[in-house]
C-alpha positions in Angstrom: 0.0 0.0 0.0 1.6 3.2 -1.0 2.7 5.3 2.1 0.6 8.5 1.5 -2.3 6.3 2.5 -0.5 4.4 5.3 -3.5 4.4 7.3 -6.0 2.4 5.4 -5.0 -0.8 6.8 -3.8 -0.2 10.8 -5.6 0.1 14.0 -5.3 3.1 16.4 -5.4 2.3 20.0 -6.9 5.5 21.9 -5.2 6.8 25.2 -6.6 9.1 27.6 -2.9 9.5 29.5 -3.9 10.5 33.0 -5.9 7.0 33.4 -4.0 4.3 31.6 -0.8 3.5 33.1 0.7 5.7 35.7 4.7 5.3 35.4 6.3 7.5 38.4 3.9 6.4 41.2 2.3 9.6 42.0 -1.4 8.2 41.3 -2.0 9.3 38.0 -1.1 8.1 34.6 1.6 9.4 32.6 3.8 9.4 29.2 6.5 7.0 31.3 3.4 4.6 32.0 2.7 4.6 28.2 6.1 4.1 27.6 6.0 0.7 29.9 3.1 -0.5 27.9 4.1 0.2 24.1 4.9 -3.9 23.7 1.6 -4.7 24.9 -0.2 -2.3 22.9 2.1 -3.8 19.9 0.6 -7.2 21.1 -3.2 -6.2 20.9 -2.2 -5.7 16.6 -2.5 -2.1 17.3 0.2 0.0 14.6 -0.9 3.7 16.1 -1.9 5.8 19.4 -4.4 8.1 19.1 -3.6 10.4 22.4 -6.4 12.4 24.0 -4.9 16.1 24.8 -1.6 16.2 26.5 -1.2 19.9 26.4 -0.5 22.3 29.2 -4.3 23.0 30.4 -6.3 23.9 33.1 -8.5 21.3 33.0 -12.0 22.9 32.9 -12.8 20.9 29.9 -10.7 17.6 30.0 -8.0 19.4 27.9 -9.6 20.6 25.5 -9.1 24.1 27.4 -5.3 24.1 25.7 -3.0 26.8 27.1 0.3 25.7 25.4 0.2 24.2 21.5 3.5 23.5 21.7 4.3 21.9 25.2 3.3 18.7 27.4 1.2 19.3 30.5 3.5 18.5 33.5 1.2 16.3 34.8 1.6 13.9 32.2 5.4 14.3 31.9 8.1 16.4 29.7 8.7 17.1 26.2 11.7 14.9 26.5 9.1 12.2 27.5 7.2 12.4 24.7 10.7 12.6 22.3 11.6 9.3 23.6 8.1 7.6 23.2 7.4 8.9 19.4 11.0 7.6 19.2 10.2 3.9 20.7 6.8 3.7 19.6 8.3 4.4 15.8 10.9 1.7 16.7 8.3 -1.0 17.0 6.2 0.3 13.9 4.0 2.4 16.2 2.7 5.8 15.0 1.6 8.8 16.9 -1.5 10.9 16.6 -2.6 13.9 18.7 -5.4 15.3 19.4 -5.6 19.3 18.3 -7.9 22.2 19.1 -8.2 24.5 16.3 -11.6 26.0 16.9 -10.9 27.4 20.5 -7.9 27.5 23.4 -8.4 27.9 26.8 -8.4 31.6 28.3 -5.3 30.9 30.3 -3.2 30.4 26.8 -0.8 33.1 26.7 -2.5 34.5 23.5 -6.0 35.2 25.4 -4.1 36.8 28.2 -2.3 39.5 25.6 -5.6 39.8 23.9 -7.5 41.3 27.2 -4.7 43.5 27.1 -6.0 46.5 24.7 -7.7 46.2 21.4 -4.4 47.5 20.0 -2.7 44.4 21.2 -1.5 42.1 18.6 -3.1 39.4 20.0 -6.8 40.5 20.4 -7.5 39.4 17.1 -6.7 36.0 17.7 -10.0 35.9 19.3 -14.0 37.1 18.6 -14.6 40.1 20.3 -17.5 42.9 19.9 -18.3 45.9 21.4 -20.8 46.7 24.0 -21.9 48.1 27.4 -22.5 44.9 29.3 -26.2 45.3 29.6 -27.0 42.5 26.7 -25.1 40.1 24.5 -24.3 41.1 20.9 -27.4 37.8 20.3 -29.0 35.3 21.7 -26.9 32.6 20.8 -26.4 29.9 23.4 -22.9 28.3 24.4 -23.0 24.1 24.1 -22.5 24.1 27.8 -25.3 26.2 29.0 -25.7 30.3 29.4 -24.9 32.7 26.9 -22.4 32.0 24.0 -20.7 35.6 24.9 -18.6 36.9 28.4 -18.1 40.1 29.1 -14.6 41.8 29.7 -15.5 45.2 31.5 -12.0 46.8 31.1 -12.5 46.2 27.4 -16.1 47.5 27.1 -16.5 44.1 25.0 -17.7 40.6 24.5 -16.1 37.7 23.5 -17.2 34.3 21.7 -16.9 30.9 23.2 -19.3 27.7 21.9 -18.4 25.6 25.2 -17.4 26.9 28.1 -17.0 30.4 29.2 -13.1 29.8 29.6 -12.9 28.4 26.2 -12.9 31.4 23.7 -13.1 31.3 19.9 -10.1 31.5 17.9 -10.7 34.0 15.1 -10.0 31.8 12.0 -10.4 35.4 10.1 -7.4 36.2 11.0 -4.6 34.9 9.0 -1.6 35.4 11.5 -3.9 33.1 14.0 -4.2 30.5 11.1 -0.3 30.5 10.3 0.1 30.1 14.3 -2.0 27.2 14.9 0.0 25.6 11.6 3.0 26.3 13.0 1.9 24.5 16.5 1.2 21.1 13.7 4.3 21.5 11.7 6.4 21.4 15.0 4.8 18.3 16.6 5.3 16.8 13.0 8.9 17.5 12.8 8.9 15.2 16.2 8.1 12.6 14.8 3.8 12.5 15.5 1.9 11.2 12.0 -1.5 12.7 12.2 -3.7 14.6 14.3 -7.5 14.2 15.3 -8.6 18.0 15.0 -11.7 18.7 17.4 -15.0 20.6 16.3 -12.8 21.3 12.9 -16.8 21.7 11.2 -16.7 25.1 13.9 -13.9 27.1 12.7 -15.7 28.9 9.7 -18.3 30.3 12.5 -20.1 33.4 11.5 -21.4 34.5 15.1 -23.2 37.7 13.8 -25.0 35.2 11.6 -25.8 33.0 14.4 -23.5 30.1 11.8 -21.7 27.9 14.2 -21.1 24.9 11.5 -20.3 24.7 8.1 -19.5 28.2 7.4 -19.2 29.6 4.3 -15.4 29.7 4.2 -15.3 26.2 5.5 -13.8 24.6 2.8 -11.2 27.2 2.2 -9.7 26.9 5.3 -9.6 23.0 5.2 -7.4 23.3 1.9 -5.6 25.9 3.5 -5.1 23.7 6.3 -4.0 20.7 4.5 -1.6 22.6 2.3 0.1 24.4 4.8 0.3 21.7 7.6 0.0 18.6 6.1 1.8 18.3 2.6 3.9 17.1 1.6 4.3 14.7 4.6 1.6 11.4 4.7 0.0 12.8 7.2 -3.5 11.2 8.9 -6.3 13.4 9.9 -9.3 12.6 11.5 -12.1 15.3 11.4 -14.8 15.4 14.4 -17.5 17.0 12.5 -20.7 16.7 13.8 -22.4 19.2 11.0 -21.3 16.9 7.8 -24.0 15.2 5.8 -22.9 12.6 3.4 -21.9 14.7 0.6 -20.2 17.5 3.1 -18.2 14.5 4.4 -17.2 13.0 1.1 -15.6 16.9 0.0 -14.1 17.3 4.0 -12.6 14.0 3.3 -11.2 14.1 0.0 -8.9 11.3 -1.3 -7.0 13.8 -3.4 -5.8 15.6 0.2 -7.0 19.1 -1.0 -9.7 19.0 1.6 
């Protein structure tokens, strides 16, 4: 089977670190613990790990709250941790996948924190903000977790966008510095050695919160190609797209064969 479709023909065993093996005795699983177990997982027929989020987080929402793209949460263990793991894992015909978080990060990341800084601040784009006196939400719309889909920030004298919880805001997928920065955060973890990513709520980032669109935007599809052209060619990358808003034919261009999409 030719390598740029690798993953036709190999089962992914999932791993949610914190509760599958814990390696330094301190109660809770770790990269160390997976490490201990790769043979096993060999055993099983598995030829991949698909790793729930092992990002530096807060925790508010599992880890998908991410406040670090580019680093391991220390519960979980060190980058050097996860060097030697892709390394072993690779060694006995093991790949690694991650789970990523393009839609939102958590409000700890250091990108939020700049963004509440001034509307002038670099970083305040990176997110969905509009303005208003506090008194009422720009709309109605609701956030997946319950209460309103917008927080106010009173020092800013505006709102900002979250879908799930309130410490989960929006990335702005407008802006184009926020796009090259999240593929930046893939490219690294690809040049350790990982071979695919699962990329959460990817059917989200093309919202259009003014127009109450929270799936399937309109620039959907441009920023999937984008995506895939900037991040994951040329390298035989797997993705796997949770996408709750894809019908059949939505799924079928999302998942082109070609790789555009």
């Amino acid at each position: 089977m030719e390598r740029k479709r690798w993953y036709k023909d190999k089962v992914f065993y999932q791993i949610w670190p914190r509760s599958f093996k814990d390696g330094d005795g301190d109660g809770m699983g770790d990269l160390y613990g997976v490490y201990e177990k790769l043979d096993y997982i060999k055993s099983l027929g598995c030829d991949g790990i698909w790793f729930s989020p092992l990002y530096p987080s807060p925790g508010v929402d599992c880890g998908y709250d991410i406040s670090d793209y580019r680093a391991i949460d220390p519960s979980v263990g060190t980058m050097e941790d996860m060097e030697t793991l892709i390394r072993e894992a690779k060694n006995r015909g093991i790949s690694i996948i991650l789970d990523l978080v393009p839609n939102h990060s958590s409000n700890q990341h250091s990108w939020f924190l700049e963004a509440k800084k001034g509307k002038d601040n670099p970083y305040h784009d990176y997110y969905i903000w509009r303005d208003g006196d506090g008194t009422c939400p720009p709309n109605e719309m609701k956030a997946t977790f319950g209460g309103p889909a917008w927080t106010y920030v009173p020092e800013l004298r505006q709102w900002y966008f979250h879908q799930f919880a309130v410490q989960q805001p929006d990335l702005n997928w407008e802006n184009p510095d926020l796009r090259n920065a999240l593929y930046e955060s893939i490219r690294f973890w690809v040049e350790k050695g990982v071979e695919g990513f699962r990329l959460d709520v990817i059917d989200q980032i093309a919202k259009e919160p003014d127009n109450k669109i929270t799936i399937n935007g309109p620039r959907l599809e441009e920023f999937l190609r984008e995506l895939s052209a900037n991040a994951f060619h040329p390298q035989p990358l797997v993705s796997v797209g949770e996408a709750w808003g894809a019908d059949v034919p939505r799924a079928r261009r999302y998942s082109a064969p070609d790789g555009s999409e």
